[in-house]
C-alpha positions, -999 to 999 in steps of 0.1 A, spaced: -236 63 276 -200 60 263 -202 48 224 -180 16 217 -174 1 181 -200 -14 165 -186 -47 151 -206 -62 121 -219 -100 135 -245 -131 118 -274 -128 144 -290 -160 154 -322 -159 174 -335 -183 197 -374 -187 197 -385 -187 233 -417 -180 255 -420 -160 281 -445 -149 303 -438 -119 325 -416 -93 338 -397 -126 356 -391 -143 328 -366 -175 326 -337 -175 301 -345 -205 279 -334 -207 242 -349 -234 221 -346 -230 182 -325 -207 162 -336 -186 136 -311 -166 113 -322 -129 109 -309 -96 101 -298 -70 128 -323 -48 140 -303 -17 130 -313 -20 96 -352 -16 104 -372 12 82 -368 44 97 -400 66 102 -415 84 78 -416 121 85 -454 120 88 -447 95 116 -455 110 151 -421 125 164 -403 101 186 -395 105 224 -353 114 227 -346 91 254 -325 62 266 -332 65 303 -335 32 316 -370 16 329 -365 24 364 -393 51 374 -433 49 371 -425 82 356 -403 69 328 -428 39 324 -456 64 322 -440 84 290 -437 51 274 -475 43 278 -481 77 267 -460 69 233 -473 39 228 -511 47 230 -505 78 205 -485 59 180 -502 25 180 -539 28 187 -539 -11 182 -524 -15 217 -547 14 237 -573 -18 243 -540 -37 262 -526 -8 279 -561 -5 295 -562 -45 304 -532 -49 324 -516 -29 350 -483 -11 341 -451 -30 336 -426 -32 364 -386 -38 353 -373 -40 387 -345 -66 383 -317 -51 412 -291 -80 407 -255 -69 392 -251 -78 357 -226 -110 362 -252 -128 387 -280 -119 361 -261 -137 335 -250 -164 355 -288 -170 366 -300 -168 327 -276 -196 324 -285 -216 345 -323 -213 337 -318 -223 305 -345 -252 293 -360 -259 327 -390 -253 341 -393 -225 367 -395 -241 398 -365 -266 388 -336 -236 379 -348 -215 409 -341 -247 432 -310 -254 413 -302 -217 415 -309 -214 455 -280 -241 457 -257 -227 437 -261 -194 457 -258 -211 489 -224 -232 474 -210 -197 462 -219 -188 494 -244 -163 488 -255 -142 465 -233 -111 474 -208 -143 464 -216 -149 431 -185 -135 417 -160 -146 389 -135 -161 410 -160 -180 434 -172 -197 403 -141 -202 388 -128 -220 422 -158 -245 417 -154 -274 401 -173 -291 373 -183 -318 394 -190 -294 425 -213 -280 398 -227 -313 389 -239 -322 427 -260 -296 426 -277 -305 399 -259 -280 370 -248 -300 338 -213 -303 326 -220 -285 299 -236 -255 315 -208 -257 345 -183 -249 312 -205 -220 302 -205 -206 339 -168 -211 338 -163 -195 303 -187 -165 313 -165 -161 347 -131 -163 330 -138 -134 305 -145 -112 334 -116 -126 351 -95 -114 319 -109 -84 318 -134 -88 284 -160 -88 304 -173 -62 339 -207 -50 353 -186 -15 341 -187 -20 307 -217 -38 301 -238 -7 317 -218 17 295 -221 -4 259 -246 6 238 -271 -25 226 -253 -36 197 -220 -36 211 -235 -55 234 -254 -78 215 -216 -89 205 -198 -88 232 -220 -112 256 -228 -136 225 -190 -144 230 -198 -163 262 -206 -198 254 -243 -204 264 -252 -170 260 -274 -163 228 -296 -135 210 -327 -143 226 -309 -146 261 -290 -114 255 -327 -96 246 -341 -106 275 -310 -96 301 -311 -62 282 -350 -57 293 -354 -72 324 -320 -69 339 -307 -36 325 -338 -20 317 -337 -8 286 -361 6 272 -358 0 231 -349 -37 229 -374 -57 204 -364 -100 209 -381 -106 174 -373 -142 174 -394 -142 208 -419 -169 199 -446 -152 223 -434 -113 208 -439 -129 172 -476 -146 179 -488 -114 201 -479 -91 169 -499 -121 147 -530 -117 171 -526 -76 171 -524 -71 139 -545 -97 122 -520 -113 108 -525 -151 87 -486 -160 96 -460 -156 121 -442 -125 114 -408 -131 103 -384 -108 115 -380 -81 90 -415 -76 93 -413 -77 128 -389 -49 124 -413 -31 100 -444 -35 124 -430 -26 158 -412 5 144 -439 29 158 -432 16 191 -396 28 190 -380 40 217 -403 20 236 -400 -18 220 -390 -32 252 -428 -20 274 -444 -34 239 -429 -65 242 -440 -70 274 -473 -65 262 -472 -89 240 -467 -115 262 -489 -100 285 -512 -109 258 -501 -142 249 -503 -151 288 -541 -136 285 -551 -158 258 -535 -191 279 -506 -195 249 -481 -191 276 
C-alpha cells in the first residue's frame, strides 16, 4: 500500500448506530476526540500481534482474525461463539459507496434505499454513477427524486473533487487510513463516523475502530462492565488488544447491541 503524508487534522466524530454488516451512513452528534494514532501501544507481555493489512475479503482472512481475537480478549470468546462469522462483502467501487453513504444519511433504511433505487435509475444505472453523470444533474433533478438541496450540493461537491482530480477509486485504495481519514472529510457531508464505516464495510479493512460509534461505545460498556460510556481515549485503551483486527470487533459489538434489542 503506497504511503502518502500524514497531515495533522481536529477529528470530529459523529455518534451513530448501526446494526450489521449493511449498515446505513447516518451521522447524528459530534464528539471532538483525539486521533486514534496516539492509542497506547502494547506492552511487550502483550500477545504478539498478527502483521497484516490484507483486506476482509476471504473466510480465510476472517478466520485469522477470530483466531486473534479469542486469544487476546477472552471477554469476546462467549460472542464469537453466538453469532456466525462476519461477512464484508461490499463489491461497489469506492465513488458509488460514497455517493450511497450520502445519501443514507438520517433516514430510515427503507426510505434511502428507495431514494437510492431512483437515483440509480436517473444516473442511469449503477455502472452510471459516475462523477460527471452527477455533475450533469441538477439540484432540482436531485430534489424530484426526493434528495435535499443540501445533500444534492454534497453529491455535487464529492463529484467535482474527483472530477479535479483530488479525489479516484485509485487513490483512495492506495491511501493508508489516516490519509484517508483527511482526504474524504474534505467532501462536504462526509464525516468521521461516515468515513469509519466506508473504510469497514466498503474497503474492508481490517483495523478501523469508529469510537464515536454509539453502538461500538455501549457494546465495550456491556463487555467490559463498565458504569459509563467509554469516552474515546479509553476506547482506544480498551480495544488495543484487538488491534489489527478492530474492524471484526466492532462488528461484534453491534452484533451485540442488536442481540440485546438496543439497535
Amino acid at each position: 500500500m503506497a504511503k502518502r503524508a500524514k497531515p495533522q487534522i481536529q477529528t470530529q466524530i459523529s455518534e451513530n448506530p448501526s446494526v450489521s454488516s449493511k449498515i446505513p451512513f447516518r451521522p447524528r452528534k459530534i464528539l471532538k476526540v483525539s486521533n486514534t494514532p496516539g492509542a497506547a501501544k502494547p506492552s511487550p507481555s502483550s500477545p504478539a500481534l498478527p502483521k497484516t493489512l490484507i483486506p476482509l475479503t476471504s473466510q480465510s482472512e476472517i478466520n485469522l482474525a477470530l483466531q486473534h481475537l479469542r486469544s487476546s480478549d477472552p471477554n469476546l470468546t462467549a460472542l464469537i461463539d453466538s453469532y456466525t462469522p462476519p461477512s464484508f462483502d461490499s463489491s461497489r467501487p469506492p465513488f458509488i459507496s460514497l455517493a450511497r453513504s450520502i445519501i443514507y444519511q438520517q433516514l430510515a433504511t427503507k426510505a434511502a434505499q428507495s431514494i437510492y433505487n431512483r437515483f440509480v435509475s436517473l444516473c442511469g444505472g449503477e455502472a452510471s454513477v459516475v462523477a460527471d453523470v452527477i455533475l450533469s444533474l441538477s439540484a432540482q433533478q436531485l430534489r424530484t427524486i426526493g434528495i435535499s438541496a443540501r445533500k444534492a450540493s454534497y453529491l455535487h461537491d464529492l463529484a467535482e473533487k474527483y472530477s479535479d482530480g483530488t479525489l479516484s477509486d485509485s487513490s483512495i485504495l492506495e491511501m493508508d487510513d489516516e490519509a484517508l481519514l483527511t482526504m474524504l472529510t474534505l467532501v462536504k457531508g462526509i464525516g468521521v463516523w461516515s468515513v469509519h464505516m466506508f473504510m469497514i464495510f466498503s474497503l474492508r479493512r481490517p483495523d478501523v475502530l469508529p469510537i464515536g460509534d454509539l453502538s461500538v461505545r455501549k457494546g465495550v460498556k456491556l463487555l467490559y462492565g463498565l458504569k459509563e460510556l467509554p469516552k474515546p481515549l479509553e476506547m482506544d485503551e480498551r480495544c488495543e488488544k484487538w488491534r489489527p483486527y478492530r474492524s471484526v470487533g466492532s462488528w461484534y459489538m453491534w452484533k451485540y447491541m442488536e442481540a440485546k434489542g438496543v439497535l
